[in-house]
C-alpha positions in Angstrom: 0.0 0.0 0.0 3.1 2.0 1.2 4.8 1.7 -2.0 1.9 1.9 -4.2 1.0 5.4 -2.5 4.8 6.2 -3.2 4.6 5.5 -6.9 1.1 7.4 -7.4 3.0 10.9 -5.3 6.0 10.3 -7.5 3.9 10.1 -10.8 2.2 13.4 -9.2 5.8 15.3 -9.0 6.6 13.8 -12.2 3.4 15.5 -14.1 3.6 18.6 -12.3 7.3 19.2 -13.3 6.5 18.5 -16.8 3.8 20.4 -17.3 5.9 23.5 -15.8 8.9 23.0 -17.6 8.0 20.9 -20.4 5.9 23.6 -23.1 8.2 23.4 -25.4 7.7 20.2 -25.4 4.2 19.4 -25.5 2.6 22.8 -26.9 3.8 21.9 -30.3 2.0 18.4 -30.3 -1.0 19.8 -28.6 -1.3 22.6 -31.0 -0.6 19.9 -34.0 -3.3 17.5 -33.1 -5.8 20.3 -32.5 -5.0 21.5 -35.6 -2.9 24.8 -34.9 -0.4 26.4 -36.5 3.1 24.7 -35.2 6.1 26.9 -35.0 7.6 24.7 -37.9 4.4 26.0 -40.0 4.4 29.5 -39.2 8.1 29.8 -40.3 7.2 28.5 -43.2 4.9 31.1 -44.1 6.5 34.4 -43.0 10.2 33.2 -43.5 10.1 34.6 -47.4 9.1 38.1 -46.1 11.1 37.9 -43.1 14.3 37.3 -44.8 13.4 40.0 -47.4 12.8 42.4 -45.0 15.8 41.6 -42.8 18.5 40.4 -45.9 20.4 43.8 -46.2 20.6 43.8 -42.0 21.9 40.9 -41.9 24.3 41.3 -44.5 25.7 44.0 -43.1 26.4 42.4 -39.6 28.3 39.8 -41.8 25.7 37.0 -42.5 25.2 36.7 -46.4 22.2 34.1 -47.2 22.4 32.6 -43.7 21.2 33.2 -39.9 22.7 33.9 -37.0 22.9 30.6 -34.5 23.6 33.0 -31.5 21.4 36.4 -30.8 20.9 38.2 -28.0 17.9 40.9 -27.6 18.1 43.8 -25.4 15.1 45.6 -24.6 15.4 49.3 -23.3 12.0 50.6 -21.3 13.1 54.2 -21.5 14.0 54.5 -25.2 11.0 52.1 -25.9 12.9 49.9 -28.2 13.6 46.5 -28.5 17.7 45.5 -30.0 18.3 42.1 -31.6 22.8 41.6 -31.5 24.0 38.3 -33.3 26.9 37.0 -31.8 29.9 34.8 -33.2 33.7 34.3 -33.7 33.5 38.2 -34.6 32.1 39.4 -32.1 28.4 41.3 -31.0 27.0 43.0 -33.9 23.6 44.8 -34.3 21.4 43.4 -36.3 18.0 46.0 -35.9 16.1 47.6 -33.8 12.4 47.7 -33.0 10.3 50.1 -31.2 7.6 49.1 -28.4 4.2 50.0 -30.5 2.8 49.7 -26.8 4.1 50.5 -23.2 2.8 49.5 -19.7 4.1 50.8 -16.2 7.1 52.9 -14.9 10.6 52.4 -14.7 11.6 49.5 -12.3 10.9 45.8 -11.9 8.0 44.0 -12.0 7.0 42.6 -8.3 3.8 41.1 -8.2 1.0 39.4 -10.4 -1.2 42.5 -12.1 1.4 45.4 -11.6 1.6 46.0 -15.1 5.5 46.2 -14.8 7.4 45.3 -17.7 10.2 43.2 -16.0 14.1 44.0 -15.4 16.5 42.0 -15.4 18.7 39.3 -17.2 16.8 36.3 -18.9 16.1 33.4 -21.4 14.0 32.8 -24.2 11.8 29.6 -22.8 10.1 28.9 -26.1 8.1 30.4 -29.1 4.2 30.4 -29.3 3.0 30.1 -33.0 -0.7 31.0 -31.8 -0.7 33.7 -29.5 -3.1 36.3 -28.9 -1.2 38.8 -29.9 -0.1 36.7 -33.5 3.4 35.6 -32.5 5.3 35.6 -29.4 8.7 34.8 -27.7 8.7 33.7 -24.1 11.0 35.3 -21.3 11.8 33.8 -18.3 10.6 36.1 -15.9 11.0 35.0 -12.9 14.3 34.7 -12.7 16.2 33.2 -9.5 17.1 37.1 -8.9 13.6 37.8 -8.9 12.9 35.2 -7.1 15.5 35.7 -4.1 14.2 38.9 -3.8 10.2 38.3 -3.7 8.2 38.4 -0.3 5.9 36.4 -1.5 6.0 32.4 -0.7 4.0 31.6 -3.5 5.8 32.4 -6.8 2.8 32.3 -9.1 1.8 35.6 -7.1 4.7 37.5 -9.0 3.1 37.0 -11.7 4.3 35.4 -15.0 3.5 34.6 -18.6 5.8 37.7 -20.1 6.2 37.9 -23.6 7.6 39.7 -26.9 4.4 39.6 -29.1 2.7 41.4 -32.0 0.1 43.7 -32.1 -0.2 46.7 -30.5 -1.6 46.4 -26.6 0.3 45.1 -23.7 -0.3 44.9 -19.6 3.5 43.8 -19.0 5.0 42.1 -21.7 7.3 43.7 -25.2 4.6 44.7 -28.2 6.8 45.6 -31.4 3.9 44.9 -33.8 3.3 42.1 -36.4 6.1 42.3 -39.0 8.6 43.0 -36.0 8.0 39.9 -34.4 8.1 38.0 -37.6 11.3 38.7 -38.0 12.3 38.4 -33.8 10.4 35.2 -34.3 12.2 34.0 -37.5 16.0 34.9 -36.3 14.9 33.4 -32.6 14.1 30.5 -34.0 17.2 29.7 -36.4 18.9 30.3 -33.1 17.0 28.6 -30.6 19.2 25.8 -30.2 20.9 28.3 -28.4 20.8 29.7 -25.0 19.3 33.4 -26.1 19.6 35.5 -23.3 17.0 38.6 -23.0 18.0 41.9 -21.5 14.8 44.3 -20.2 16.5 47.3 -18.4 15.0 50.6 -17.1 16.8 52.3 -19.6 20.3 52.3 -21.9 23.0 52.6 -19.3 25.7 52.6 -22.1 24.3 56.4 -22.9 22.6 57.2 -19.4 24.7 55.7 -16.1 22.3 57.1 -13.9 20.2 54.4 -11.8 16.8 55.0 -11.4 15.5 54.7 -7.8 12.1 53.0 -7.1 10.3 53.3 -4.0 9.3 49.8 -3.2 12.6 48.2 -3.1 16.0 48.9 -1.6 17.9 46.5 -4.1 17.6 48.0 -7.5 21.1 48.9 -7.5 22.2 45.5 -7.0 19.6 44.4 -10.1 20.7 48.0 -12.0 24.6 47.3 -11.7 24.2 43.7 -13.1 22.4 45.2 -16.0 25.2 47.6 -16.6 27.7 44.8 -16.5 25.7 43.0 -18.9 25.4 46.1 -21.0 29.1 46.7 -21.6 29.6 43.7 -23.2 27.7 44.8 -26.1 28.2 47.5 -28.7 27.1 50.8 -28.3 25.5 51.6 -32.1 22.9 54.1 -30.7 
């Protein structure tokens, strides 16, 4: 009985974890047998005008009829603008830059569930969603263990969660750049998914303005503000 109530917990755990950390996983075969678009499918409809439109960019930053297998995106809160850098043997390049067609909140990070805060901080693209709301979408991994470490709230789901890059033009917390934007963020992540893609979402561009902004709720956000900075000054200033 013991061991049978063992199994059935573990099973439990088992379920729970996946279903937490596995979307990237399972959304693609739920959305295929339901009949949704699949991120495979949606690349293959956009990727024509996608390339056209970012060809000449990525020329440029030294990629002639091919993708770059390592991007980072930076997005500034401030200066309302989202940055996509490739990154290789070279070095950081720029590839473009996209402004917010939507903003929600005030300079700082996001705390709690229904703030409205776009978040700060340093994270990771979790997956892509080929049928958003908002037409297409790129996950961030907000929380982060940072944001988590700092919370004072023993349940993380009441920070809040589901933050995105998306299409369209409305947003209570996540990155709108509008629909051919995130085509082509949705194209280049993709070719580079494999990839740990890191996402940067700071206050504003240190690399022009040092000055940290100070937010009433918290009494860390120079610790958060000066890992941004480092993070910043790895990458080229072409602004």
């Amino acid at each position: 009985m013991i061991r049978k109530l063992i199994l059935i917990v573990g099973l439990i755990v088992i379920i729970i974890v996946f279903l937490k950390f596995g979307r990237s996983i399972y959304i693609p075969l739920l959305n295929k047998v339901k009949g949704k678009e699949t991120v495979k499918s949606r690349i293959e409809s956009i990727e024509k005008d996608a390339w056209n439109r970012l060809e000449k960019n990525l020329e440029i930053a030294g990629y002639k009829m091919d993708y770059p297998e390592e991007i980072i995106l930076v997005a500034f809160k401030e200066e309302r603008i989202l940055q996509v850098y490739s990154k290789d043997y070279s070095g950081i390049k720029l590839i473009k830059e996209y402004p917010f067609t939507a903003f929600s909140g005030q300079l700082g990070p996001k705390l709690e569930e229904g703030d409205k805060q776009i978040p700060e901080g340093i994270y990771k693209v979790e997956y892509l969603n080929p049928n958003s709301s908002y037409y297409l979408s790129v996950k961030v991994s907000y929380p982060n263990e940072f944001d988590k470490s700092k919370t004072e709230f023993t349940n993380i789901s009441e920070m809040g969660g589901d933050i995105f890059i998306h299409g369209k033009s409305a947003t209570i917390g996540c990155i709108p750049i509008g629909d051919q934007a995130i085509e082509e963020v949705f194209l280049l992540t993709q070719k580079a998914i494999n990839n740990d893609i890191k996402v940067i979402i700071s206050p504003r561009d240190f690399r022009i303005n040092s000055e940290y902004p100070k937010i009433e709720k918290i009494n860390w956000e120079n610790e958060l503000y000066e890992m941004i900075h480092n993070e910043l000054k790895t990458l080229p200033n072409n602004r």
